[in-house]
Structures are given as structure tokens and as C-alpha cells.
DOFI-536447 format. One record per residue (C-alpha): residue in one letter; x, y, z. Coordinates in steps of 0.25 Angstrom, whole numbers, padded with zeros to 4 digits, always signed. Layout:
// DOFI-536447
AXYZ ...
// end
This chain:
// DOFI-536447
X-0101-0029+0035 X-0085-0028+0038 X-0074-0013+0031 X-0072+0029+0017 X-0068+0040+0021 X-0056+0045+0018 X-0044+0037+0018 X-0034+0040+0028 X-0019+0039+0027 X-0012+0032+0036 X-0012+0034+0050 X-0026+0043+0050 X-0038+0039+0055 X-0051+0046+0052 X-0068+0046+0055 X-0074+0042+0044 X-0085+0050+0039 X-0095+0043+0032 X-0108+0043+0032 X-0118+0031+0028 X-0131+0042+0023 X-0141+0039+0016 X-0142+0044+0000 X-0158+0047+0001 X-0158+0050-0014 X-0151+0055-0025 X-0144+0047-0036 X-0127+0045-0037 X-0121+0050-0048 X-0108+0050-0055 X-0107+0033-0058 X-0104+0034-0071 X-0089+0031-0068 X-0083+0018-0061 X-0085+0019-0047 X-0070+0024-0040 X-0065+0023-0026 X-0068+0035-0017 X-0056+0042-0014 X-0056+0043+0001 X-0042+0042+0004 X-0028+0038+0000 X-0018+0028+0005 X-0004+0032+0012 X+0010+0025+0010 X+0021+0023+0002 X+0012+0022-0012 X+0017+0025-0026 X+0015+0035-0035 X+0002+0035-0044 X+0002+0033-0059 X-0005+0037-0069 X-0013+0025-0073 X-0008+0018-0086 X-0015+0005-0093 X-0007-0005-0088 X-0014-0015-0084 X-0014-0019-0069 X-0013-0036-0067 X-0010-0035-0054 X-0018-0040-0043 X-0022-0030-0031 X-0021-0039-0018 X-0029-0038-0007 X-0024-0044+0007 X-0035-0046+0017 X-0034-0054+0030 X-0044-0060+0029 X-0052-0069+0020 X-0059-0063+0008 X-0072-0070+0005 X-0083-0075+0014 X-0095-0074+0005 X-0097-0072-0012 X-0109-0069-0012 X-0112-0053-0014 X-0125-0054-0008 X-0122-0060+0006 X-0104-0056+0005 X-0101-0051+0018 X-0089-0052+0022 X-0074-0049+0019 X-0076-0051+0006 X-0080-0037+0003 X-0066-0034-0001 X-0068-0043-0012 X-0083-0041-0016 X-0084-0026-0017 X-0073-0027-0028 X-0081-0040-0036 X-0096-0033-0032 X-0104-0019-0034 X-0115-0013-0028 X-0125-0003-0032 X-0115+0008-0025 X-0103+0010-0018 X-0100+0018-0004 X-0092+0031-0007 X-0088+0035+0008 X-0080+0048+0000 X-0096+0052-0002 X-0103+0044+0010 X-0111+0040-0003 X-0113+0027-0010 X-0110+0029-0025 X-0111+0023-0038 X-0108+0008-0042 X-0117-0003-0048 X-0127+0008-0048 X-0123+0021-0053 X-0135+0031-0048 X-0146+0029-0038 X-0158+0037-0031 X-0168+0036-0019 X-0182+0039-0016 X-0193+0037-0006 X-0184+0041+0005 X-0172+0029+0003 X-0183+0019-0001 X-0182+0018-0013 X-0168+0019-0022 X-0163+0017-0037 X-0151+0013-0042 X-0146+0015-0057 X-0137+0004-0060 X-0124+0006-0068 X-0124-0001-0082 X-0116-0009-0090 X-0112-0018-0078 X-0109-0031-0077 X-0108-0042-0067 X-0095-0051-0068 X-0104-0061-0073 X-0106-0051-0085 X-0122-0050-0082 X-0125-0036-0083 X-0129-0028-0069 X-0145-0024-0070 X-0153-0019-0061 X-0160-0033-0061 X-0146-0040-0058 X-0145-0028-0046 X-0157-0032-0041 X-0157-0045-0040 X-0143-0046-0032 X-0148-0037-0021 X-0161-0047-0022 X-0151-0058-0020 X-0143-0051-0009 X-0157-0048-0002 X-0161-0062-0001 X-0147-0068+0002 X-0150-0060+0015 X-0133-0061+0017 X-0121-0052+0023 X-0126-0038+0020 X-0138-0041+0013 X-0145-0034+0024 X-0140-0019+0017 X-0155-0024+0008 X-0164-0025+0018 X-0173-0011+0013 X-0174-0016+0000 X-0188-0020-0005 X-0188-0020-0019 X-0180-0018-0031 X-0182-0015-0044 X-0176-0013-0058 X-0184-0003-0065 X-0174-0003-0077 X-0159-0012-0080 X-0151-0003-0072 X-0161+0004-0061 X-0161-0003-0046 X-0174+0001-0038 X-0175-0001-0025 X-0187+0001-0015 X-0184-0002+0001 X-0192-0005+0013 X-0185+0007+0019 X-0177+0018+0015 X-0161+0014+0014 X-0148+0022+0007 X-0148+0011-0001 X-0138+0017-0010 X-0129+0015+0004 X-0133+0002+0005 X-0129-0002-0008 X-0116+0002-0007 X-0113-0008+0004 X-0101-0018+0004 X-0110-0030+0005 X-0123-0035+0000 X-0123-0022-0008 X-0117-0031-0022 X-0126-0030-0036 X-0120-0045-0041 X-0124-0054-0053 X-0135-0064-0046 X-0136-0072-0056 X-0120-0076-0053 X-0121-0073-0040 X-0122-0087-0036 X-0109-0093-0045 X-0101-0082-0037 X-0101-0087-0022 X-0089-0096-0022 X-0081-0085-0027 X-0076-0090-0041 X-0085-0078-0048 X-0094-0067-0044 X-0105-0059-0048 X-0102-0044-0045 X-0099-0031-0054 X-0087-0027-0048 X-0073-0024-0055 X-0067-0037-0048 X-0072-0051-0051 X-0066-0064-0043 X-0054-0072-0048 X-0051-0081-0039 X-0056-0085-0024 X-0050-0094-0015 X-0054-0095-0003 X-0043-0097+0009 X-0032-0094+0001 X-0023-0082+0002 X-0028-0076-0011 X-0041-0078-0007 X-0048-0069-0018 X-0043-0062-0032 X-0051-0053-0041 X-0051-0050-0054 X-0056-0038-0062 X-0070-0039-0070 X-0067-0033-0082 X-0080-0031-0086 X-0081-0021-0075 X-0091-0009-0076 X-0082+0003-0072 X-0069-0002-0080 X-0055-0006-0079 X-0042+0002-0080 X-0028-0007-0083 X-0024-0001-0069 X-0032-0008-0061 X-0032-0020-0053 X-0039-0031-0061 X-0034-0041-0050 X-0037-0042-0034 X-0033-0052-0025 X-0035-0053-0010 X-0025-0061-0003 X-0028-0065+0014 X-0019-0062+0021 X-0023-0063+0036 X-0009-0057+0042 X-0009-0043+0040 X+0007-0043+0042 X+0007-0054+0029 X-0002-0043+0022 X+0006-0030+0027 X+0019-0039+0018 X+0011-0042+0008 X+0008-0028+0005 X+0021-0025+0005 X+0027-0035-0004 X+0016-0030-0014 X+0008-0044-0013 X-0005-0038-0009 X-0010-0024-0011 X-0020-0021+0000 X-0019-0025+0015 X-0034-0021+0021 X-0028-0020+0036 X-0014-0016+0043 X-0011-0017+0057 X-0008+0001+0061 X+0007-0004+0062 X+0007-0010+0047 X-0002+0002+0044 X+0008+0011+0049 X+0020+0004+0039 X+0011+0005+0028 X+0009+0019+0026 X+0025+0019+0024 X+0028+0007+0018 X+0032+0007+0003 X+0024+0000-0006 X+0012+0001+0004 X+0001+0011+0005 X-0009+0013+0020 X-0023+0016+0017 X-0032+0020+0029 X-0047+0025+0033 X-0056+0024+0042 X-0067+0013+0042 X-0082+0008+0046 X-0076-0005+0051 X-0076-0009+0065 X-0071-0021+0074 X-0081-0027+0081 X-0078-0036+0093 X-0094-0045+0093 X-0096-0052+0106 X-0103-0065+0107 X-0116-0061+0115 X-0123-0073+0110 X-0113-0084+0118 X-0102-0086+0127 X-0095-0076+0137 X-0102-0064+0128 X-0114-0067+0131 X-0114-0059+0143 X-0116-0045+0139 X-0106-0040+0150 X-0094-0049+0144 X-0098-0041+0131 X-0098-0027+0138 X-0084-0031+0144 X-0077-0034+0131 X-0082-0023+0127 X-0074-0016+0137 X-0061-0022+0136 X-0056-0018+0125 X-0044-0006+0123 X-0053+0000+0114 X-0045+0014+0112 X-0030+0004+0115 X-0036-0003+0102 X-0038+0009+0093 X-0023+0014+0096 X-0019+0001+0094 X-0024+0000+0080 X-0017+0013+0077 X-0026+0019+0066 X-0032+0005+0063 X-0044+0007+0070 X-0052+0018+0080 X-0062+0015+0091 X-0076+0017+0086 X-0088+0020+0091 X-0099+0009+0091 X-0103+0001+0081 X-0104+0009+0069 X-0090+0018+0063 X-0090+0032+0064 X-0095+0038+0050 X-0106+0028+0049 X-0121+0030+0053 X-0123+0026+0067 X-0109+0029+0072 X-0109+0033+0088 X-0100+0040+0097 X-0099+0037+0110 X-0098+0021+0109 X-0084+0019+0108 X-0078+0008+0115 X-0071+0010+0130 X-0062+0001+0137 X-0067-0001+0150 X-0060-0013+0158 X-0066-0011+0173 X-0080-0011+0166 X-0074-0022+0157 X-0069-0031+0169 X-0084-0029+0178 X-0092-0034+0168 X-0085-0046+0166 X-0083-0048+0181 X-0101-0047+0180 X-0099-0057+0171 X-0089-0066+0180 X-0077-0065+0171 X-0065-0056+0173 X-0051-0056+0182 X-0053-0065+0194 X-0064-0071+0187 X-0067-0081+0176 X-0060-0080+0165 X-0069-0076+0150 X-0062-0083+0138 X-0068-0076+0124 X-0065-0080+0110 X-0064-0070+0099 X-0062-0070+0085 X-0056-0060+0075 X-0051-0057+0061 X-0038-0064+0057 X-0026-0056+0053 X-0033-0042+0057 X-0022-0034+0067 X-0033-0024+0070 X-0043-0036+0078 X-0030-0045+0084 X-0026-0029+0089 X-0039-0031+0096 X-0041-0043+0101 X-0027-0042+0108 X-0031-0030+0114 X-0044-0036+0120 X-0036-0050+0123 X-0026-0044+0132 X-0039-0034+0139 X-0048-0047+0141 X-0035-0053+0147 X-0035-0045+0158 X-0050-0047+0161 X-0048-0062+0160 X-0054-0064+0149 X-0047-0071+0136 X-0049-0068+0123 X-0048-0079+0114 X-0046-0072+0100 X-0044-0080+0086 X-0041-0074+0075 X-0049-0079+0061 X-0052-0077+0048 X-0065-0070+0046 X-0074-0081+0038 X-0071-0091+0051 X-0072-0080+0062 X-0085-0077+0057 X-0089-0091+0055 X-0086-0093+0069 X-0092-0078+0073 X-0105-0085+0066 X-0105-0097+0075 X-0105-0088+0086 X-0089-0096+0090 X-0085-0082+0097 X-0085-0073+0108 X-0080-0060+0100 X-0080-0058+0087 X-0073-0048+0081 X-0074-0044+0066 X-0075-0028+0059 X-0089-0024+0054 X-0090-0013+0044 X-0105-0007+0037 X-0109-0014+0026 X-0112+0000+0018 X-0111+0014+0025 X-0119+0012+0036 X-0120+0005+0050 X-0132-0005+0050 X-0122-0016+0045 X-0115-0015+0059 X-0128-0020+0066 X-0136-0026+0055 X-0127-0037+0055 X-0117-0037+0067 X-0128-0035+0079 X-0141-0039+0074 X-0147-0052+0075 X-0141-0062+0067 X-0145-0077+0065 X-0137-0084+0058 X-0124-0076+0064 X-0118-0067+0054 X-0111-0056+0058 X-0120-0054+0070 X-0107-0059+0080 X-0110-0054+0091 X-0123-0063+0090 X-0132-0051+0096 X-0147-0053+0096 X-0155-0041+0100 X-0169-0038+0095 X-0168-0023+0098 X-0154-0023+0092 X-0159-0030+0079 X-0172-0020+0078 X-0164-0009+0078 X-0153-0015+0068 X-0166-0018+0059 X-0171-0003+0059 X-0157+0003+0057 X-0157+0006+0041 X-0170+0012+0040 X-0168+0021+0051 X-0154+0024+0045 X-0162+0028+0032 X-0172+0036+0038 X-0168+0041+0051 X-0152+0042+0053 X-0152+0050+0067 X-0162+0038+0070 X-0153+0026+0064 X-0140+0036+0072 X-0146+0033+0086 X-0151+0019+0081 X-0137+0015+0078 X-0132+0022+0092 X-0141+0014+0100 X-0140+0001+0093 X-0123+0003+0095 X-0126+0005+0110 X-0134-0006+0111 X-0124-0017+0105 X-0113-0012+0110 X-0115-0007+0124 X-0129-0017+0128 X-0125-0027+0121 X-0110-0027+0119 X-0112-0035+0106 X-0099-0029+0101 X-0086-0020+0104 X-0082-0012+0092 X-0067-0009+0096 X-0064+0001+0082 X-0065+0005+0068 X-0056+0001+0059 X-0048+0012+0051 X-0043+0004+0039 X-0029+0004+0039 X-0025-0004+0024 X-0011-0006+0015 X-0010-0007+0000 X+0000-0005-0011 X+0005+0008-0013 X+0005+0005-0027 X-0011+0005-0029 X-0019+0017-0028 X-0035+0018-0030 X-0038+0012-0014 X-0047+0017-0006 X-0053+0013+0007 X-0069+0013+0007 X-0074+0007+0024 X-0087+0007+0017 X-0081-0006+0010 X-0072-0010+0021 X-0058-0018+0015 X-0062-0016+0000 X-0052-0012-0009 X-0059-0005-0022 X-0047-0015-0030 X-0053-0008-0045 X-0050+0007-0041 X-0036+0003-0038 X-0024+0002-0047 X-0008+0004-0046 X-0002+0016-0045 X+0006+0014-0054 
// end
């Protein structure tokens, strides 16, 4: 859904370079060791010296300041959401993403093969693991969570849909047979949906007071709406180990006013700001006490018209929006924060195509709403929009396009919310524009059209309520053709791109984010993965000194 190349220093922005190919056979070695961060980068700013590690133990708690709620959903099996910053620390899967490869490498499972051209694959699980619940992982226990996630049919659920069977041929051997050849490896790597979780506690865990993952993090404490929304606490019965230097405790404290978060920092209350502002970005990098972390990502900001209801309804208000915009007055505006794309999908990614980035055009901008009897001189269009509270990055935006609109007559009413209300409303079709990032749910772009722009009833995340039977049939034959046929699935991708954006002006895409973060200078072990957007890896971190 929604958040490696190298990572940057400060004030540097590069392409990422990643590819989402296919691993047609072949097993992955080398998993006999914990799984480690993938070194792709260091951090820049006034940091201390490291130490040689001693065995102290470490009791305090890493605290993470997001701007926005944690939690929407518990359930592994249909989580979707902002949460992910949470649940890739409390859950595994069979294997993590490792963009220093472009592979997919060990975790739950430690080797794996394919046959029968990506039809079949076989995965050896790692042994002596357990669940937090202390029930042992199997190949039985694997099974039957994917079975479970499969029929919940929730979130990314969807990242399933080649499976036909599985089968456990022995305690810790995983079989799968599909309908149609998948880099299943790939797609069990993903930051949703992907989770091998105790089913048989599964249920217990959904209002947050326990959990049923394998991850070195198990929950302490969750309440909802309050500053300190969520704390985690080490599972010492953890399958790769504790060291004393590590952070055995976790908390993650809202903080919506990236300003509040910026002193926080500072005074040492928190350790991780996810987002700055460029001009807070900038102090960073000098501040003492502070270290800037930045890297290029495969998250978007997608502005989803209405082309259900409303003044959006006609395609040629959509077309005009889409033209509006300072689109290359944005990008120096976010200084490093963000660069104008191209398309739908991020550059690095399967299906990415020049020649679609956005223009602003106001003399075409202005004509079509005159064709549509709105514009100077004529009546005025009033248009409600909602956006993520507390992000710098979208109010940058939506002032921009207020004061462009302005000029056409048009007035932009934009309301700032939290994200579990914005998308209630989003899902009640209460909007004109909707504006929310997007990023893929493993390394590849289905997940932008899977779930953004095909047909969706109930609403999900489909908000710009599109319904096209040729959009959806071609969505429906995107992962077998990406397995089979990649020049076909290129121009697939191309074509579907044009269609939503240019035909039917579903969407404007104004950039991709470059992620542009703050954390302690005295905690080293951080990287930065856009393959799990916002997740900080908080057991491969430790003091420096």
C-alpha cells in the first residue's frame, strides 16, 4: 500500500535503481545467521563517536514520532495501513526484500527453489522458532496462516491470488503449486499480507493487548488516541538472539506538528522523526545532538478526483485540475523533499514510463472549465479536499493549488485530518479530491492499480471510485504477464498509465517523495528500506556508545 537504494546524505538526491525481477529458480543461501539490515547508506549530522559494544545492558526505550495515528487494523492477515511501522517489528515472513541485492533474502524461511517455470516453489523453513505464544512455527502452522489470510480476502490479501495448493511434505518444508507462474519469493517478501502468524491466537490479538507474530518485538501496551499511542517490548524468546546493546524497549509517540516533533528530537524525548519539512531538514544536518538520514523512495502523492459524484464527474473539470498545478514550482519548493515523476509508477520499478510527467498548462486549464461553464466571468466551482494532518509536504501543496484555483474561480476547500477519519470519509465517497501517498506492497507495481483504480465495492482504496471494465481486465492480467512476458507486462503497464491518467483523469500524481528523516545522533544501526516505507528495523539498532 502506502512507504533501498543507497542512502544519500543530506542534500543529494538520486534514481533509485531497483528492480522488482523474478527469481525463476535457484535456492538462497547464507541464512544461517540472524537476518541484519542491508547497509545502503549512512546518516549525516553532528553524531557521536562509535564504541566498541560492551555488555551493558540498554533499558532505554527508542521512541518513535509519527504524525499520525499508529494502528487501524491488528489483524496480520488483512493490516493495511499505517501500522506497518509497528507490525514489520511484531511479525515475519517467509522473506525480507534486500534492495542492496534487488533480491528477496532469508527470514522465516531460510532456502527456497522453483520449478515448472514459477509454478511451483519450496520453501525450507528456519527451525527452532517460535511464536510469542510459545507454539512452535511448522510448516503446518505456515500453511494454515496464509489459508487464513486467503480466505479473509482483506488489505493485501490479493498478493495470494496464484496460489492453488499448499502442502507440507515434512515439519519444516512449505510446497506451493499456482495457477500461474509468480516470483512468489517477491511476493512473500511484501509489507502486508505476507505475515506467517499463530492462527490458533490469532483471533485473542485483534484488540491489541497481545499478538501472535515471531518478531523480536511483542506489544506492551496500546492505547488508542492517546500521545503514546503504542510501546513494544522485546520477546526474549526471539530466534536470532539478544545482545545487552540493544533496544529492548520501543514506543511510538503522535505527534501531528512536525515543529513539536523537530523539539522533541532535540530535547532527546523521542528518537526518530519520519518526515521534516527541507527548512528543518537543512538544521538537521548541523544540529548537534541530531543526525539527517535521506534516500530516494517508491512513494508517491496522488491527488484521487471524485469521478463518481459531484463537480468531478465531468471528466473535463478532472483534465483541468489536472493542469492547474505548479507542478515543477512544487518540486523547487520541497527542496530535495520530493521530485516530479512520471506516471503512476516510480522510477526503478517495473512499468515505469518517461514521457508522462505532469505539465502546467493554465490557458488549456481555464478552456476546459469554461466547456464546462465554470471559470473568471463565470460561475464559480467550490471543491472540497482532504489531506494528511500535520504533513508539511501536502499543506506545501494544497496551498500551492488553492492560490492557482483562486485565480480560475474556483475555491478549494481543504481540511486537514487524521488518516483513520480521512479515509472513513474517503470511504463514504464525502470528497471531491482525496489526496493520500501510495507506495507498492512488495517490489512491484500491481499494487498501485490493483487496488487504487480497479473496481472496488465496498470502497477501499479505490478513491477515486473508477469503474472501467477494460481498466479492470487489464489490471486482472497484469501478474501473469509480469511472470511470463515482461516487454508484454512494460507496454501493459504504459498503456493502462495513459489510460487513467490522460482518458480518464482519475488522478494527478504531483511527485515522489525523497525521504528526508531525523534521529538521534547517539543511535547507529539505521537504515532506510522504500521497500518498507517508514519502518525503522528498531532490533538492528543500538547506542553508539
Amino acid at each position: 500500500m502506502r512507504w533501498h537504494k543507497r542512502l544519500l546524505t543530506a542534500g543529494v538526491v538520486g534514481a533509485v535503481t531497483m528492480t522488482a525481477s523474478a527469481c525463476a529458480g535457484g535456492q538462497v543461501r547464507g541464512a544461517s545467521q540472524p537476518p541484519s539490515a542491508p547497509a545502503t547508506g549512512t546518516a549525516t549530522g553532528s553524531t557521536a563517536s562509535p564504541q566498541a559494544s560492551t555488555a551493558t545492558e540498554n533499558d532505554k526505550a527508542f521512541v518513535y514520532a509519527p504524525n499520525l495515528d499508529v494502528v487501524t487494523d491488528w489483524d496480520p492477515a488483512t493490516s493495511y495501513s499505517n501500522e506497518n511501522i509497528a507490525m514489520q517489528n511484531i511479525y515475519e515472513s517467509l522473506t525480507r526484500y534486500n534492495v542492496t541485492t534487488q533480491k528477496p533474502e532469508p527470514r522465516l524461511a531460510t532456502e527456497w527453489s522453483s520449478a515448472a517455470g514459477g509454478k511451483e516453489w519450496t520453501f525450507k523453513l528456519r527451525e527452532n522458532v517460535k511464536f510469542h505464544s510459545g507454539n512452535p512455527v511448522t510448516a503446518e502452522a505456515a500453511k494454515k496462516a496464509i489459508e487464513r489470510t486467503r480466505k479473509m480476502k482483506g488489505g493485501a490479501a490479493y498478493i495470494w491470488d496464484s496460489v492453488k495448493k499448499i502442502e507440507t511434505p515434512d515439519e519444516h518444508t512449505l510446497k506451493f503449486t499456482l495457477s500461474y507462474a509468480t516470483p512468489l519469493d517477491l511476493v512473500a517478501s511484501s509489507g502486508y499480507a505476507s505475515y506467517i502468524y499463530d492462527t490458533s491466537t490469532v483471533d485473542q490479538a485483534k484488540d491489541g493487548k497481545t499478538d501472535a507474530g515471531t518478531g523480536p518485538y511483542t506489544i506492551d501496551t496500546w492505547e488508542k488516541g492517546k500521545e503514546t499511542e503504542l510501546t513494544l517490548k522485546a520477546f526474549e524468546g526471539y530466534w536470532g538472539g539478544w545482545k545487552p546493546e540493544q533496544y529492548k524497549k520501543v514506543a511510538f509517540r503522535v505527534t501531528p506538528e512536525l515543529n513539536t516533533a523537530w523539539q522533541l528530537l532535540q530535547k532527546g524525548e523521542v528518537n526518530f522523526v519520519q518526515r521534516l519539512n527541507p527548512q528543518l531538514f537543512a538544521q538537521a544536518g548541523t544540529t548537534a545532538g541530531v543526525q539527517a538520514a535521506q534516500t530516494p523512495s517508491f512513494q508517491n502523492l496522488m491527488l484521487l478526483f471524485n469521478t463518481e459524484s459531484g463537480p468531478l464527474k465531468d471528466v473535463r473539470v478532472r483534465q483541468a485540475l489536472q493542469k492547474v498545478l505548479d507542478y515543477d514550482g512544487l518540486a523547487a519548493a520541497l527542496k530535495g523533499a520530493g521530485q516530479k515523476g512520471s506516471g503512476l509508477v516510480p522510477q526503478g520499478l517495473l512499468g515505469f514510463t518517461p514521457g508522462l510527467e505532469p505539465k502546467q498548462d493554465i490557458q488549456e486549464a481555464t478552456e476546459l472549465l469554461a466547456s464546462a461553464d465554470y471559470g473568471p466571468d463565470l460561475k464559480e466551482l467550490k471543491l472540497s479536499l482532504t489531506y494528511a494532518q500535520g504533513d508539511a509536504d501536502q499543506q506545501l501543496l494544497v496551498t500551492l493549488l488553492s492560490t492557482e484555483l483562486k485565480k480560475l474561480n474556483v475555491t478549494l476547500q481543504a481540511k486537514p485530518m487524521q488518516w483513520n477519519p480521512q479515509w472513513d470519509l474517503g470511504k463514504k465517497k464525502g470528497q471531491d479530491i482525496f489526496v493520500m501517498y501510495w507506495f507498492p506492497d512488495y517490489a512491484d507495481p500491481y499494487s498501485w492499480f490493483v487496488n487504487v483504480f480497479r473496481s472496488a465495492d465496498p470502497v477501499s482504496f479505490n478513491l477515486s471510485y473508477l469503474k472501467d471494465e477494460a481498466v479492470d481486465k487489464a489490471i486482472d492480467a497484469l501478474p501473469e504477464l509480469t511472470a511470463t512476458d515482461r516487454a508484454a507486462a512494460e507496454q501493459s503497464y504504459a498503456d493502462l498509465q495513459k489510460k487513467i491518467i490522460e482518458e480518464k483523469a482519475a488522478v494527478a500524481v504531483p511527485y515522489v517523495q525523497t525521504y528526508q528523516r531525523a534521529l538521534s545522533a547517539g543511535v547507529q544501526g539505521y537504515v532506510d528500506n522504500p521497500a518498507y516505507p517508514n519502518v525503522v528495523s528498531f532490533y538492528e539498532l543500538k547506542p553508539t556508545g
